[in-house]
C-alpha positions in Angstrom: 0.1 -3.6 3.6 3.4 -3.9 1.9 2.0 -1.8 -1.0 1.5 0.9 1.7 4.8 0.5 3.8 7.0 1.0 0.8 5.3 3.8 0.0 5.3 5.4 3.6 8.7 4.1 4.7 10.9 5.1 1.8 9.7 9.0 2.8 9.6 8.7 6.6 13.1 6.9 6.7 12.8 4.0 7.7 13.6 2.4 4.4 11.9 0.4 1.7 11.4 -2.5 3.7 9.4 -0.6 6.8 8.1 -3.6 8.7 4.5 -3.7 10.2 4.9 -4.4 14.3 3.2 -7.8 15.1 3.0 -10.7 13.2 4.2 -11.3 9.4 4.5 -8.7 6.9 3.8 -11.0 4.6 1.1 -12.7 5.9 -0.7 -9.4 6.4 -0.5 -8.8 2.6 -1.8 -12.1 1.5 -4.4 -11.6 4.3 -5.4 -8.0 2.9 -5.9 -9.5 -0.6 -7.9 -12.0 0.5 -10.6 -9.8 2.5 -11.5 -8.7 -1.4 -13.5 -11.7 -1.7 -14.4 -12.9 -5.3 -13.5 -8.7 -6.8 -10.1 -9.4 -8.5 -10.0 -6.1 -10.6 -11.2 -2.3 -9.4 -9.6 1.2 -9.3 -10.4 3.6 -6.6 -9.3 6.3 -4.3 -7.9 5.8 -0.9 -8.3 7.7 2.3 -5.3 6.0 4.8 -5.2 6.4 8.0 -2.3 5.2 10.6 -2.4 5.3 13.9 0.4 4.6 16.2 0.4 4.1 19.7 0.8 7.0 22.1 0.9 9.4 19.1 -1.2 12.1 19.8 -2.1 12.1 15.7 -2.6 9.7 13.0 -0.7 9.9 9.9 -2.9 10.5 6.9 -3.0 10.3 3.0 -4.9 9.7 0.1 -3.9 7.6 -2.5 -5.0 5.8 -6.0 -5.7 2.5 -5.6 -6.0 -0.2 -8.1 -6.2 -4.1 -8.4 -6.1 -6.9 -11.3 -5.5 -10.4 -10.8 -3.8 -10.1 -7.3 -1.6 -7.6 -8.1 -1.7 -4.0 -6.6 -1.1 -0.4 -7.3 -0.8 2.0 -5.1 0.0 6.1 -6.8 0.9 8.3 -3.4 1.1 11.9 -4.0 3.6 13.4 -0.5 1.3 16.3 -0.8 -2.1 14.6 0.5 0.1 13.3 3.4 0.1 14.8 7.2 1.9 13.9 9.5 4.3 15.7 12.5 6.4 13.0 11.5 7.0 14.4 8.3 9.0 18.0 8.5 8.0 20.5 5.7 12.0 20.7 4.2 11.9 17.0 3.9 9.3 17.2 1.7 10.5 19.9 0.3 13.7 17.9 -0.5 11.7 15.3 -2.1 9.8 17.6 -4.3 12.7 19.1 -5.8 14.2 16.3 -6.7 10.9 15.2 -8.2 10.5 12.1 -5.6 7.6 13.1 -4.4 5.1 10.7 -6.5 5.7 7.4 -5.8 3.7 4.3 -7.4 4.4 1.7 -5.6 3.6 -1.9 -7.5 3.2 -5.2 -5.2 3.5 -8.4 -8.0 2.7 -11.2 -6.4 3.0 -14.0 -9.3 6.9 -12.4 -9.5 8.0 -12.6 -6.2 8.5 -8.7 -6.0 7.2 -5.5 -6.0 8.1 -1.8 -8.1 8.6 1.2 -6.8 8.3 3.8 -9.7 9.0 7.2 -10.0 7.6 9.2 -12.9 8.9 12.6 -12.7 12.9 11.3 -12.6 11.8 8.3 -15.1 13.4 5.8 -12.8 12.2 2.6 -11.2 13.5 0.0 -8.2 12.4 -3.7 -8.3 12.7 -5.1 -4.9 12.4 -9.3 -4.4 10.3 -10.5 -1.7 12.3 -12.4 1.1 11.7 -16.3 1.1 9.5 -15.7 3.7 7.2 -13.3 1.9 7.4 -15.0 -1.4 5.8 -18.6 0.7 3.4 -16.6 2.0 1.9 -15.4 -0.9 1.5 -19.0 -1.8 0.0 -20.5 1.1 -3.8 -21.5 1.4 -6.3 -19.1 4.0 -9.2 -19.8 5.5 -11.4 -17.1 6.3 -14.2 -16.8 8.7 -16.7 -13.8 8.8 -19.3 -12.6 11.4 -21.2 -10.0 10.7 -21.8 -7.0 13.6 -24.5 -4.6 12.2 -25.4 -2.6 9.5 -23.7 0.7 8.7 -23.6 3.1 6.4 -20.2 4.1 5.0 -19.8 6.9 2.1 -23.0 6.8 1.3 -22.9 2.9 1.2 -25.1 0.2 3.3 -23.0 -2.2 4.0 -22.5 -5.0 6.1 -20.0 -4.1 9.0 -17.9 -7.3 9.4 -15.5 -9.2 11.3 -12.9 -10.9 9.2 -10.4 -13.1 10.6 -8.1 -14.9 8.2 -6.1 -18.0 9.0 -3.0 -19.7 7.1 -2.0 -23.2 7.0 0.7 -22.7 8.8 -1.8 -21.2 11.5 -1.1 -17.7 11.1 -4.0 -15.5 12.3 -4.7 -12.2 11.1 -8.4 -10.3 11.7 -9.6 -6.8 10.9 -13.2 -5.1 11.1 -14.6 -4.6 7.4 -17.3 -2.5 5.9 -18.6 -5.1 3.0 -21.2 -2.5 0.7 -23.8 -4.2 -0.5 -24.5 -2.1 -4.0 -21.0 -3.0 -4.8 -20.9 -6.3 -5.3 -20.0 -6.7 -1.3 -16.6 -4.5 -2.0 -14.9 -3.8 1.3 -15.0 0.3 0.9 -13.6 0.4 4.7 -10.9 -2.2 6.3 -9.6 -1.4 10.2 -6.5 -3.5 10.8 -5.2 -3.0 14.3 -2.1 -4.5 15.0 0.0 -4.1 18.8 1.2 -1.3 18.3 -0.7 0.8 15.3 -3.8 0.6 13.3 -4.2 0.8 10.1 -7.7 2.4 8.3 -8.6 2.1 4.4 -11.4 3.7 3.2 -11.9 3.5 -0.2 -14.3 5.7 -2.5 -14.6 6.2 -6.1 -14.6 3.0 -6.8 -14.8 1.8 -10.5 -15.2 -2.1 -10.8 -14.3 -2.4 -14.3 -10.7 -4.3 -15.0 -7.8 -1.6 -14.7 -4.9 -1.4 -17.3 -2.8 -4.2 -17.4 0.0 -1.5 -18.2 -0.2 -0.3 -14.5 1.3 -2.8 -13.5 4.5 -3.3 -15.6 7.8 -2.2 -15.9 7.3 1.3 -17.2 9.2 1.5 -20.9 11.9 3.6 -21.1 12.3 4.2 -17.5 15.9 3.5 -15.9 15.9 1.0 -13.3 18.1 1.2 -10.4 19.6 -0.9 -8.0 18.4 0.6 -4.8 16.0 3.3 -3.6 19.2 5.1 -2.5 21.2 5.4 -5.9 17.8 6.4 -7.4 17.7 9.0 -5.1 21.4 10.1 -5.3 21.2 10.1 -9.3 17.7 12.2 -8.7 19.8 14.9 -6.5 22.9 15.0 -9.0 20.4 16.4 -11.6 18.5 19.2 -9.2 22.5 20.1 -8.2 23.1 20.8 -11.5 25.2 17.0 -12.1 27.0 17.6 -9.5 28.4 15.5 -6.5 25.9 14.2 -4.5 27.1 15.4 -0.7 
């Protein structure tokens, strides 16, 4: 979930570290990774979809997914996103300033996460709070029932309920698709927290080890300091170097 938050809140403005209502962040990223099972590498597509509530619409993307060793990828393109939430000259804004690919790079075993930008050759490395760095460390138990047999993209699978507890006793539970010509791969996970849900449906889905360069520090990109001066320095250049208003 953090993966997806960075990637969503840095556009919609409510900054890199856009918080997910009800429970721990955190937690709800270890939690995610663990509803993989025994798959520790894959690359797919993936069809998001957020929906708050009261809001007449959900907020939708697509998105390239990948995984290796508990780290994740996530490549959003603004274009595949729609959302009233999103006005047309924002994106516009973010297009010309060539911000409007994002991969967005969650590394556990660092303590952080990337968020790159290819066409400005620039990159942010944000550390995880104390809180979020523990609980990428702490021990889950997870406990499945399974509800009845669907078919999901052209998948049988197993439709599941998955609830995932901490040591610290930290629930968090989420219906999910498990296919069963994938080697049980979740291609559908429905979190619903109090006050959105959050739908992954994955397709496409390769289960051969991704490249490890994916998730590294891009060579010969800048790095920055925050999203903000990224995004300043991105503006100087479409203003022809001059003074960011």
């Amino acid at each position: 979930m953090l993966v997806l938050l960075l990637a969503i809140g840095v556009f919609v403005g409510h900054g890199a570290r856009a918080q997910l209502p009800g429970g721990s962040q955190a937690g709800m990223n270890a939690a995610m990774l663990k509803m993989f099972g025994d798959i520790t590498a894959f690359s797919s597509k993936a069809d998001v979809r957020v929906q708050e509530r009261g809001a007449r619409e959900p907020m939708t993307m697509t998105v390239d997914f990948a995984m290796l060793d508990g780290k994740v990828r996530m490549d959003l393109d603004m274009s595949t996103v729609k959302s009233k939430q999103l006005p047309a000259d924002l994106l516009a804004g973010y297009k010309s300033a060539g911000m409007d690919k994002v991969a967005t790079v969650l590394r556990p075993d660092r303590k952080s996460a990337l968020l790159i930008y290819p066409a400005v050759r620039g990159y942010v490395e944000l550390p995880m709070s104390k809180e979020e760095a523990a609980d990428m460390d702490r021990k889950f138990k997870i406990d499945k029932t399974r509800l009845a047999r669907e078919t999901i993209g052209g998948q049988v699978c197993d439709k599941t309920k998955v609830v995932v507890s901490s040591d610290t006793g930290e629930k968090h539970q989420a219906l999910v698709w498990y296919a069963m010509d994938l080697k049980n791969f979740p291609v559908k996970m429905q979190m619903d927290q109090p006050q959105m849900t959050v739908v992954m449906e994955y397709r496409d889905v390769k289960l051969a080890r991704p490249d490890a360069k994916q998730f590294e520090t891009p060579a010969g990109f800048a790095r920055y300091p925050s999203v903000e001066q990224l995004m300043q320095k991105a503006m100087q250049k479409v203003l022809g170097g001059g003074k960011q208003p």
